[in-house]
Wavefront OBJ file of the C-alpha trace (Angstrom):
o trace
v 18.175 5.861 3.756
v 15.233 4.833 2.646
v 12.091 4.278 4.601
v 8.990 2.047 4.843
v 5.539 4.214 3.767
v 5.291 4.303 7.876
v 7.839 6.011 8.233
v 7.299 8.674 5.741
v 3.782 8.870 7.006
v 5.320 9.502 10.967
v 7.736 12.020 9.548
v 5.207 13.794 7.398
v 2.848 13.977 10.712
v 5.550 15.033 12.622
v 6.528 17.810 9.958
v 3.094 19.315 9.934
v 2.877 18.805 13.900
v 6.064 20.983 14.128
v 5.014 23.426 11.588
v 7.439 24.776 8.697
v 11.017 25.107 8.574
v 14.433 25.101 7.282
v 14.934 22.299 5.421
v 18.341 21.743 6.270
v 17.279 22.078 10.300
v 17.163 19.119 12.695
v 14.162 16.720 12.630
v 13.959 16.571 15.775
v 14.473 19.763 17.908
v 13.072 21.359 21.518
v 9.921 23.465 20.880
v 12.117 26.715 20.703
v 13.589 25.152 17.682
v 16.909 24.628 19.228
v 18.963 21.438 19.176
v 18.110 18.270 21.351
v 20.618 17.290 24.314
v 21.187 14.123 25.025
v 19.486 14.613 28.250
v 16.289 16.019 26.604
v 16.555 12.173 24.467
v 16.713 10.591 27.893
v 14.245 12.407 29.542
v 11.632 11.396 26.864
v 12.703 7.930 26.602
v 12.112 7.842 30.484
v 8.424 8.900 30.356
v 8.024 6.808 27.068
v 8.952 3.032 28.077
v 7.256 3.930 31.501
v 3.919 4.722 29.498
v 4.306 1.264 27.239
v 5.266 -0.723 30.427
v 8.895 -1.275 29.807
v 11.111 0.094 32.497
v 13.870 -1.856 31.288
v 14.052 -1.106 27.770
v 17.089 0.370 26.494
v 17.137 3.100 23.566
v 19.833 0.716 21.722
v 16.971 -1.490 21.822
v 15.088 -0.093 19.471
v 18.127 -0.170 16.761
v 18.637 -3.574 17.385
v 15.183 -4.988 16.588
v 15.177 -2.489 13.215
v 18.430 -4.066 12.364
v 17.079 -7.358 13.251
v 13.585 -6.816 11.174
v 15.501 -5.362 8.075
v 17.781 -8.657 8.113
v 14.842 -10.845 8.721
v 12.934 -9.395 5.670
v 15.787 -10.559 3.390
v 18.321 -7.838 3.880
v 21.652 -9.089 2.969
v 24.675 -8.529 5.219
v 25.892 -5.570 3.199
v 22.261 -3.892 2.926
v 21.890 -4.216 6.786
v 25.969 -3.110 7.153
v 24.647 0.100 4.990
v 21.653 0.717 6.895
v 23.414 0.765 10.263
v 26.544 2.773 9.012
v 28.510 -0.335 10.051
v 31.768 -1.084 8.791
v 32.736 -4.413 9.399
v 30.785 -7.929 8.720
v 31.750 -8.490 12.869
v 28.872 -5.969 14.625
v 26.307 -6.085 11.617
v 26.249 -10.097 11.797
v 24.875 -9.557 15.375
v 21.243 -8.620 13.081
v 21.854 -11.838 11.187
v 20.095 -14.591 14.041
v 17.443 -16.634 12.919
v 14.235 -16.376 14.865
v 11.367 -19.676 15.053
v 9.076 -17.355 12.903
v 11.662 -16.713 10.270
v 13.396 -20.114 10.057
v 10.156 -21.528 9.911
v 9.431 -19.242 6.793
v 12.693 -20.278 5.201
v 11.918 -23.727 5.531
v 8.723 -23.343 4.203
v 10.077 -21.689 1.320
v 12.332 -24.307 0.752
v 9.526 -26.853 0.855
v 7.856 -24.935 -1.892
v 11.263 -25.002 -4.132
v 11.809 -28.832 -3.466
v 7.981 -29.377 -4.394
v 8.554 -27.132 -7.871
v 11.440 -29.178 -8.438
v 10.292 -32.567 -7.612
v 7.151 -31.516 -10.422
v 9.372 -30.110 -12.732
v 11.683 -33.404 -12.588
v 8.500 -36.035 -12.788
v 7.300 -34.212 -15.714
v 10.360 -33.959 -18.136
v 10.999 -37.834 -16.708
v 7.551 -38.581 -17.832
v 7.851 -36.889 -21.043
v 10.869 -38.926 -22.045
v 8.798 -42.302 -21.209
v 6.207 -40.584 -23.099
v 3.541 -40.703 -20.553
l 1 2 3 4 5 6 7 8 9 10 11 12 13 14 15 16 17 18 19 20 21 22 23 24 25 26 27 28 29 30 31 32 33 34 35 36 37 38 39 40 41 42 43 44 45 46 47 48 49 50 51 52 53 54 55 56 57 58 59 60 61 62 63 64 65 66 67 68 69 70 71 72 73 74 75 76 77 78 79 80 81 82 83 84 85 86 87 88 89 90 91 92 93 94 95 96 97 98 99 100 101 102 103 104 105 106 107 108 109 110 111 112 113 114 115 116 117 118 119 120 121 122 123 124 125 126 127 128 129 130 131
């Protein structure tokens, strides 16, 4: 998968952070190098969302708006189905709703088209009347 510059910049501090290992080792492991549980995940989820405020914040959450951001950025449906390992069009069109700020993008966009167009057509009809 491939990942925004952030990304690569938050694993490369994390990297250097946990020092050198095997490269075919975990990302993420406990400080003795050995394999997260789930309820090590938990635990640190706990005391993060509590820091930032949201109690009620689920870890799916944090999936979902990816998802949702990738699809929103012009991801098609297959490109967001790869991303999130999906297999059928059913669960990866849940990352496929509109929100006000991209709809009104879109409809800009489409504005811009129409206006190309609408040029485009006035000056080959002008040309022909040989204005």
């Amino acid at each position: 998968m491939h990942l925004p510059d952030q990304g690569i910049d938050a694993v490369d501090d994390h990297l250097r952070v946990r020092g050198a290992s095997d490269p075919a080792a975990n990302l993420f492991a406990r400080p003795d190098g050995s394999a997260l549980r789930a309820h090590h995940v938990h635990s640190a989820w706990q005391t993060a969302r509590r820091r930032v405020g949201l109690p009620e914040a689920h870890l799916h959450d944090l999936r979902h708006a990816g998802l949702t951001l990738a699809a929103q950025s012009g991801a098609t449906l297959a490109e967001v189905m790869r991303r999130a390992g999906h297999s059928s069009t059913r669960a990866a069109m849940i990352y496929q709703h509109a929100a006000d700020r991209r709809d009104a993008e879109v409809a800009n966009r489409l504005g811009r088209l129409a206006e190309g167009t609408r040029a485009t057509r006035t000056g080959t009809q002008r040309a022909r009347r040989g204005i």
